[in-house]
N, C-alpha and C positions, 0 to 999 in steps of 0.2 A: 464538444461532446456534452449533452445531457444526462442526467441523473432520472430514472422515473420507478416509481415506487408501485411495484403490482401492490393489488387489493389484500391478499395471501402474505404480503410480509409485512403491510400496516398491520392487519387481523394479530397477528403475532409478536409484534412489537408493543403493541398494545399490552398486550396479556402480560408480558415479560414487565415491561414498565409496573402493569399492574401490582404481578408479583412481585417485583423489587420493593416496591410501595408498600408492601405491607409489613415490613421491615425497615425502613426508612424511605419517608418521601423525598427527600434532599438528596438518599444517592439512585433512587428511580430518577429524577431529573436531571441529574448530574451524566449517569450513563447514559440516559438519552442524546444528551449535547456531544459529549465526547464521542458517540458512536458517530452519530450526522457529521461531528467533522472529519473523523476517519474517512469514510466514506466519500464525503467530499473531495478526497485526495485522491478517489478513483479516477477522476477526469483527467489528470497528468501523467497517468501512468497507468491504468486498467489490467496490463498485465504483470502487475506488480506480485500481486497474492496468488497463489498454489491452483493446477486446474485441479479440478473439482473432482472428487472421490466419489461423487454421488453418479457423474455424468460422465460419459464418453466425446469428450470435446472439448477441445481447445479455447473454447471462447465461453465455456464455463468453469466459472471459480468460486473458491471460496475463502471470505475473509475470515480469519477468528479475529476474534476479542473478547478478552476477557471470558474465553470458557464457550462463546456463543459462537456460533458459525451462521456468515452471511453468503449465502447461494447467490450468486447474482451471473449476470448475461454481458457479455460484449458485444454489441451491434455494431458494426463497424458502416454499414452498409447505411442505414438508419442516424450512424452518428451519435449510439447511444448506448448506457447502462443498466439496464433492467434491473432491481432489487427484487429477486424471485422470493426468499427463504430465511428467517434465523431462527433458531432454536439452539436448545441446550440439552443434550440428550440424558444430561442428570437432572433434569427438573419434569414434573408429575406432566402430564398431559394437560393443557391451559384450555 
């Protein structure tokens, strides 16, 4: 199983990183690494994390970490993990 990163949760992870950045650049980098390898651990287990509150289906979920929620997709069909979404609904609009 593949891992693949829509446009809509780099745009966003960005921002995030951004804004961690501006408070410390060492832990915007740091969260970054440690999320990727969370994430990473989707390949072994995909339906490891909660289905999705946002969605009506099963083969959508969503990770937290650390306060942030990652939307993402199960392809089974495909062979694959779509990263749709992260945000933090306490943090200002990015």
């Amino acid at each position: 199983m593949i891992i693949l990163e829509s446009e809509r949760f780099r745009k966003e992870l960005r921002a995030i990183a951004f804004y961690i950045r501006e408070e410390s650049p060492q832990n915007a980098v740091r969260f970054v690494e440690l999320l990727k390898a969370r994430i990473d651990t989707l390949v072994h287990s995909p339906y490891r994390y909660r289905r999705s509150i946002y969605f009506d289906d099963e083969k959508m979920r969503d990770m937290v970490y650390k306060g942030y929620t990652v939307v993402y997709e199960i392809d089974e069909e495909e062979d694959r993990i779509v990263l749709l979404s992260i945000f933090n609904r306490n943090l200002p609009d990015l």
